[in-house]
C-alpha positions as CSV (number, residue, x, y, z in Angstrom):
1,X,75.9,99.0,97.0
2,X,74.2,100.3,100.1
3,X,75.5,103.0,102.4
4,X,77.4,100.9,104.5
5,X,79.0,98.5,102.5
6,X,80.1,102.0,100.7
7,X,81.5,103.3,104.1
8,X,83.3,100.1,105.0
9,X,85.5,100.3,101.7
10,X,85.8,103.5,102.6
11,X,87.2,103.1,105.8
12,X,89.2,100.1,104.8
13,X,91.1,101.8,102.4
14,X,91.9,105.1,104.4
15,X,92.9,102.3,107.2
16,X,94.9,100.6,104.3
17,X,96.5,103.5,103.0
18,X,97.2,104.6,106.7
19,X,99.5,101.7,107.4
20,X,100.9,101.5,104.2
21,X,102.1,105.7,105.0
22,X,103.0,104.5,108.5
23,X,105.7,101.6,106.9
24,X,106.8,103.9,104.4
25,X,108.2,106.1,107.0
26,X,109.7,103.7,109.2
27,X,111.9,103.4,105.8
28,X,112.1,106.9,105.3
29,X,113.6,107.0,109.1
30,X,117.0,104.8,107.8
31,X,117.8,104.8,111.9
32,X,115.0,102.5,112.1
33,X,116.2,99.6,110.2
34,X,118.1,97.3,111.9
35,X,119.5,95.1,109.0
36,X,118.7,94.3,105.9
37,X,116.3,91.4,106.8
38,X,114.4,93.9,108.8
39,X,114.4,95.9,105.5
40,X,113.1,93.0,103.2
41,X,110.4,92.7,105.7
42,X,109.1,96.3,105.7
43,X,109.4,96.2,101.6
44,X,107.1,93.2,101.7
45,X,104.6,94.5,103.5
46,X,104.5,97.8,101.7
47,X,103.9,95.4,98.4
48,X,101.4,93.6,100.0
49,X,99.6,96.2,100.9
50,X,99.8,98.1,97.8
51,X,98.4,94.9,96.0
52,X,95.5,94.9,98.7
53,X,94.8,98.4,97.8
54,X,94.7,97.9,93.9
55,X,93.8,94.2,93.1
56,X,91.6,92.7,96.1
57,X,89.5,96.0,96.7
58,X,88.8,96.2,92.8
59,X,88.1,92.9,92.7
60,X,85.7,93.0,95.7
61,X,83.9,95.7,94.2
62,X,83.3,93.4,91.3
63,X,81.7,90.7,93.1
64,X,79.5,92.9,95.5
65,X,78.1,95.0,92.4
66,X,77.6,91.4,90.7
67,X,75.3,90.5,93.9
């Protein structure tokens, strides 16, 4: 993997893990829910996201070291 694929991930995932920090404190901050749809929405992302992080960047990895 060159330098700047490696700095992309990189960057992706601190970007990633920057939102992910950013939803989890809008839950956090109970004020900031207006109902529980609102609620289900924030909870879905956070999964998403989470998935993102752990399954897609893996799997990424895998095909670029694959070539």
């Amino acid at each position: 993997m060159n330098s700047y694929d490696s700095r992309f991930e990189r960057e992706l995932r601190n970007r990633l893990n920057e939102e992910l920090a950013r939803l989890r404190d809008v839950l956090e901050i109970g004020s900031a829910i207006k109902d529980y749809a609102e609620y289900k929405n924030h909870v879905g992302q956070i999964h998403a996201l989470k998935r993102v992080i752990s399954e897609f960047c893996q799997e990424i990895q895998t095909i670029i070291e694959k070539g």
